[in-house]
C-alpha positions in Angstrom: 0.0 0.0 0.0 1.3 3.5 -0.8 -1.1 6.1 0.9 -3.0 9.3 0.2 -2.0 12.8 0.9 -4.6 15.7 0.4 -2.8 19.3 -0.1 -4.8 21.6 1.1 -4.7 25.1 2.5 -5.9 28.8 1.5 -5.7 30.1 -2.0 -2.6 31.3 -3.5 -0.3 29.5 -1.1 1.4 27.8 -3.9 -0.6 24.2 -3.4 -0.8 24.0 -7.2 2.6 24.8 -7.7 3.8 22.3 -5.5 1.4 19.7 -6.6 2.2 20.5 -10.6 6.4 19.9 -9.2 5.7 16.6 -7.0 3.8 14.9 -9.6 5.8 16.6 -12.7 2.7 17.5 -14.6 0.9 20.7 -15.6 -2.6 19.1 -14.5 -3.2 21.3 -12.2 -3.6 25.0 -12.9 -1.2 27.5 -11.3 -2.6 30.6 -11.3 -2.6 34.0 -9.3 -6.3 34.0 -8.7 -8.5 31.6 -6.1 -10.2 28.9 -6.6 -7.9 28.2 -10.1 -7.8 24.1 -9.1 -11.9 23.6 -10.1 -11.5 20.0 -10.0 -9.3 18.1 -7.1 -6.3 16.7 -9.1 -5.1 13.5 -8.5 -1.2 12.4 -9.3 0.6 9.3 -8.3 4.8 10.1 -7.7 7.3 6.9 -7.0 8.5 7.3 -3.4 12.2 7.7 -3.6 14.5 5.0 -1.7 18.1 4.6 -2.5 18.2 1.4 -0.8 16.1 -0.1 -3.9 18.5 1.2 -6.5 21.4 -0.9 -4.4 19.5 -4.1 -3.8 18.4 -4.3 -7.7 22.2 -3.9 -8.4 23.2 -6.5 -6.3 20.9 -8.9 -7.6 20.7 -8.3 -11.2 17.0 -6.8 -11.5 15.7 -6.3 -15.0 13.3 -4.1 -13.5 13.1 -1.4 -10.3 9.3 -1.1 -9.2 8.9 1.5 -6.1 5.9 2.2 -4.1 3.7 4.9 -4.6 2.4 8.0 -3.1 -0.8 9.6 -4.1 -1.3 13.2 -4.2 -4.4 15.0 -4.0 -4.4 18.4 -5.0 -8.1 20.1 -2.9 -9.1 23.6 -4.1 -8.2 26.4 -2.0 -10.5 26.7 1.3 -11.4 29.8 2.8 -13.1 31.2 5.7 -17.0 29.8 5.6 -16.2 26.9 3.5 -18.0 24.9 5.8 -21.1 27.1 5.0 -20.7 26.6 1.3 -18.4 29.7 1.0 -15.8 29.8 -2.3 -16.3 26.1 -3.8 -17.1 25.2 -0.5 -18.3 21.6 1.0 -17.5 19.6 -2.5 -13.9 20.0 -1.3 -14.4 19.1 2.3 -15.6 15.3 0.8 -12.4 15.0 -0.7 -10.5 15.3 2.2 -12.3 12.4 4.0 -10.9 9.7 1.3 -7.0 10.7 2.2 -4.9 9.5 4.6 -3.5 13.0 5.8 -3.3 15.9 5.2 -0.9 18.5 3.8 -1.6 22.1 5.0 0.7 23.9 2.6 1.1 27.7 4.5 2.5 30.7 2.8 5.1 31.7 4.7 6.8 34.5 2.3 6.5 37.5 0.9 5.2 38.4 -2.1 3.9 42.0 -3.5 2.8 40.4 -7.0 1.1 36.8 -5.3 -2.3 38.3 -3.6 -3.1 36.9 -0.4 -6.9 36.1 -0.1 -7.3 37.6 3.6 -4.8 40.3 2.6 -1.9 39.5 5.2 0.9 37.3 5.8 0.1 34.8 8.7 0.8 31.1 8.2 0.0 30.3 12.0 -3.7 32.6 11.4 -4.1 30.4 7.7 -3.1 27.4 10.0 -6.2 27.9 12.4 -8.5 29.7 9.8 -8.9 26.1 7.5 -8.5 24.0 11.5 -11.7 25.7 12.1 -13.2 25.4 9.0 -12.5 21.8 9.0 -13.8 21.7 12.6 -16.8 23.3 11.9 -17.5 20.9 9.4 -16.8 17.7 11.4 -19.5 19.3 14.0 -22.2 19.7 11.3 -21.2 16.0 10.3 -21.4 14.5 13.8 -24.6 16.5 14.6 -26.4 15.0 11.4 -24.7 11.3 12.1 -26.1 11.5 15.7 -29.4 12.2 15.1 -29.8 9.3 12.3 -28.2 7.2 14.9 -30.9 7.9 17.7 -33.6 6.3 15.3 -31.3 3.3 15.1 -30.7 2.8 18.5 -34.1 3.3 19.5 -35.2 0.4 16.9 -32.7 -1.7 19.1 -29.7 -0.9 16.9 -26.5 -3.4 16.6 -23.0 -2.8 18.0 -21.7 -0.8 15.3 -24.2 1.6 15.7 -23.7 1.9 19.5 -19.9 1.7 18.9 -20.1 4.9 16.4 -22.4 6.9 18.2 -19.9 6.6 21.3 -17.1 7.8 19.5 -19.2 10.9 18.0 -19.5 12.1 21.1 -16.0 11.8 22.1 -15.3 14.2 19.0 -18.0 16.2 19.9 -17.0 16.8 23.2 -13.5 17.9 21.9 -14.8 20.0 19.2 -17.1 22.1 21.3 -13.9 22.4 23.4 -12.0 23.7 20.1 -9.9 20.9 19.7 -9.7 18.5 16.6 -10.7 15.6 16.8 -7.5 13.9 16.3 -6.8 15.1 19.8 -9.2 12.3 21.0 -7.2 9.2 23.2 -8.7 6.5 20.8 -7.9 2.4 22.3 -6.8 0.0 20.2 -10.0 -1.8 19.7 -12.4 1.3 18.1 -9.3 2.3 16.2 -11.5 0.4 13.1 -15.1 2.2 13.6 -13.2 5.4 14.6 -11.4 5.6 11.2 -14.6 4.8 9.4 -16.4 7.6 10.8 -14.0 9.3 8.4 -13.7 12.7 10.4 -11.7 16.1 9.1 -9.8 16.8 12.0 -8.9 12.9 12.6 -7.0 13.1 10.0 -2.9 13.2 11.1 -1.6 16.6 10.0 2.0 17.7 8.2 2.1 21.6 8.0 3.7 22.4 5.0 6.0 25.7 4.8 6.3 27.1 1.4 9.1 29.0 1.5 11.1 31.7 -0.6 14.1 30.1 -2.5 16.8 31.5 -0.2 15.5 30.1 2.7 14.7 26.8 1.7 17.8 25.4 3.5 16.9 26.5 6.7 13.7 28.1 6.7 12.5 31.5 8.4 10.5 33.7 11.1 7.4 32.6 9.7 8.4 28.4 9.2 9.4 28.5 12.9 6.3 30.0 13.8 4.2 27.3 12.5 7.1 24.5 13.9 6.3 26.1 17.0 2.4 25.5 16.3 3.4 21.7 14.7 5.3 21.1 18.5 2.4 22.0 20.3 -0.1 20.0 18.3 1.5 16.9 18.1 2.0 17.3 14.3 5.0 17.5 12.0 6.2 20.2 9.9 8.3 20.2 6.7 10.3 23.5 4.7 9.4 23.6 1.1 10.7 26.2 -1.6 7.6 25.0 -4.1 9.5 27.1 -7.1 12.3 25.3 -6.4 11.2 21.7 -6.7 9.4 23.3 -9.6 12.6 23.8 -11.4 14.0 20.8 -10.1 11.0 18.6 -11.6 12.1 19.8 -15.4 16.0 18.9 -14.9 17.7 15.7 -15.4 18.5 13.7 -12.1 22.1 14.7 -12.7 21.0 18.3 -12.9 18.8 18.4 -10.5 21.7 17.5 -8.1 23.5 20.0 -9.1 21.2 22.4 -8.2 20.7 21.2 -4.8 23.9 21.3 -3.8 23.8 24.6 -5.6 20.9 25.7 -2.9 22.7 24.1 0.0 20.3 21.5 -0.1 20.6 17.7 1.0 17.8 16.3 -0.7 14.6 17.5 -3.0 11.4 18.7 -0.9 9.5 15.6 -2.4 11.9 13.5 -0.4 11.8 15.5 3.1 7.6 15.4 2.5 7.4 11.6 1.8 9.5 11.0 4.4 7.2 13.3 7.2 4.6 11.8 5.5 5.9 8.1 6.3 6.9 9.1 9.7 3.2 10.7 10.7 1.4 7.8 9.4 3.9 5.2 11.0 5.1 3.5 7.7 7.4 1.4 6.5 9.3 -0.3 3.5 9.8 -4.1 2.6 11.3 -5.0 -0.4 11.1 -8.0 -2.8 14.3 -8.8 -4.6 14.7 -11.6 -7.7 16.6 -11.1 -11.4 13.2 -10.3 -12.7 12.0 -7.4 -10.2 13.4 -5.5 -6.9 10.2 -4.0 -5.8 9.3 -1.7 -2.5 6.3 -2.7 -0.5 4.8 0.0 2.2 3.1 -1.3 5.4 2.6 0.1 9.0 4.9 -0.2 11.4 3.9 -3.4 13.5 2.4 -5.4 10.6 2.7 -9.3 10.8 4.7 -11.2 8.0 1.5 -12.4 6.8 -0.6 -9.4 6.5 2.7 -7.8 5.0 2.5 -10.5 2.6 -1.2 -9.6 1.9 -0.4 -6.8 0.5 1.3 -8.3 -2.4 -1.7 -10.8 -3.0 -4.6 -12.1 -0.1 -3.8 -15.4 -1.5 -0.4 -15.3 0.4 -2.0 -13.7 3.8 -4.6 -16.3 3.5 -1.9 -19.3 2.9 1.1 -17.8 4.8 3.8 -20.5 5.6 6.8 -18.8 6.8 9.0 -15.8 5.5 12.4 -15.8 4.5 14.2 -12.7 5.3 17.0 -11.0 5.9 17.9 -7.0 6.8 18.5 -4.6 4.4 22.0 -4.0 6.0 22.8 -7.8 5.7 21.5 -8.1 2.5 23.9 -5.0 1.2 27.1 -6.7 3.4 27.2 -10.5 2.1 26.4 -9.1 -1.2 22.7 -10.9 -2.0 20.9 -13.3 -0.2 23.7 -16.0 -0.3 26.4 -14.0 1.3 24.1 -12.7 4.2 23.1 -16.9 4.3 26.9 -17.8 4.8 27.3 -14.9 7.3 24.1 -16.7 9.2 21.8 -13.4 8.9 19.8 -15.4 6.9 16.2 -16.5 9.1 12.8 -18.0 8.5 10.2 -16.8 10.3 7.0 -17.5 11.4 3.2 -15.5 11.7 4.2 -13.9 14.9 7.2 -11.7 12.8 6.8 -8.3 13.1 8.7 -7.0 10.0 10.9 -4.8 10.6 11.7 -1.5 8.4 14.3 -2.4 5.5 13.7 -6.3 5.5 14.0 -8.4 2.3 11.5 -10.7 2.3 10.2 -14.2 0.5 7.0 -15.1 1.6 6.2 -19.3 1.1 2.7 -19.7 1.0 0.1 -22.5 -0.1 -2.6 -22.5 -2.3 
């Protein structure tokens, strides 16, 4: 599984920009006027892992196959969009199918880029689309609750008592102004809470769309909203979006160049998958052969045989044992047989929590 990411924030923050660099198309419409992205844009972008290149290398892989992120590129929200304001609650459904969310700020300045509200404020955008989303998730909840009542009072199953239970946990923290992410969920709703599908459950990565000469090391205005991401629980990432613009129409080789030419380490896309990975809790398995090396996502804590359901239920559903050995091994004994001779080869059983990096072989039967 890869897993969704909905970019969303005010208009004019440079969410189209970023989205049209990450997915290195010109779907989406960059334009200095609001409510330019009419249609949410959907792009798919190969999640970058160096540790694939090496272990295709090693074994003599015809073909390199990485896992995926999608991209989901919302139209920009502004203050009464949970009232129908600007393109309104259309774009508040589109959050609920992703996995997180991506609140891009603006956090330079800009005389010729108009800013909806008419000031610079990242941490004031931040709390302006938080209470839209907020205000939304309460209209929801109200609605869900009173279709509920008839349920229960027609003797109503589990479920039904289950989701109107959690409701009013998020009620009780929305009427308080907190999301509802901010709710202590235990491990055994963790299903019915995520299908109640609420805004402000969703985990949240803050964004900071930078100018170009402070993408290295950010500014007043990122710290400001990592100060905000440190209070919240949430994670926050420094983004020039016109840089990784240029970068996405150079050649790898290039676009190196012009890192290291920025003072930068690595492309934004890599720093946001891998806030993105770390917010969600996910990890990488890879599948090695001389016909494919191919990166798998899970969560962290998956069981070799639901990691092996990813590749095909068949192999969850008739899970033997796993073959595996770490990424690290794999790389020192040079392929599978060296890390065997150097005894870091192990089978293991459905109790295996797989661990970050591991290359696996799953037998199965059926």
């Amino acid at each position: 599984m890869g897993f969704k990411m909905g970019i969303v924030g005010m208009p004019n923050v440079g969410k189209s920009t970023l989205f049209n660099a990450l997915t290195r198309t010109a779907a989406a419409q960059a334009a200095n006027f609001p409510f330019c992205t009419i249609e949410p844009n959907v792009g798919e972008v190969a999640v970058p892992d160096a540790r694939l290149d090496k272990l295709a290398a090693i074994a003599g892989s015809k073909q390199i196959i990485p896992t995926r992120m999608t991209f989901v590129d919302i139209a920009g929200l502004v203050r009464g969009a949970s009232k129908g304001e600007g393109l309104g609650n259309q774009f508040l459904a589109n959050i609920r199918e992703c996995d997180a969310i991506a609140h891009v700020l603006r956090c330079f300045e800009d005389g010729d880029i108009t800013h909806v509200e008419g000031r610079i404020d990242p941490v004031a955008d931040a709390e302006t689309i938080e209470t839209e989303l907020m205000l939304a998730d309460l209209e929801s909840i109200e609605k869900r609750l009173a279709n509920l009542a008839r349920k229960l009072r027609g003797g109503g199953d589990k479920d039904a008592g289950d989701q109107d239970r959690l409701l009013r946990l998020a009620l009780v923290a929305l009427e308080a102004g907190r999301p509802a992410r901010s709710v202590k969920v235990v491990e055994d709703d963790l299903r019915q809470w995520r299908l109640l599908q609420l805004l402000t459950s969703k985990p949240v990565l803050y964004v900071c769309n930078v100018e170009e000469s402070c993408a290295a090391n950010g500014n007043a205005q990122s710290a400001k909203v990592a100060e905000l991401a440190a209070r919240e629980g949430a994670a926050s990432v420094v983004i020039s979006a016109r840089i990784e613009e240029e970068i996405s129409q150079l050649a790898d080789d290039e676009a190196a160049m012009f890192l290291e030419e920025m003072g930068l380490h690595e492309a934004g896309l890599d720093r946001l998958i891998k806030a993105g990975y770390a917010l969600l809790g996910l990890q990488t398995y890879f599948t090695v052969g001389p016909k494919e090396a191919r990166a798998w996502t899970i969560s962290a804590g998956t069981l070799a045989p639901q990691a092996a359901g990813v590749i095909h239920g068949d192999f969850e559903k008739g899970f033997i044992r796993s073959e595996t050995v770490a990424y690290v091994d794999y790389i020192a004994g040079n392929g599978e047989a060296g890390a065997k001779e150097a005894g870091k080869f192990r089978v293991e059983g459905k109790t295996y929590e797989v661990k970050d990096g591991d290359v696996l072989h799953f037998l199965f039967s059926g």
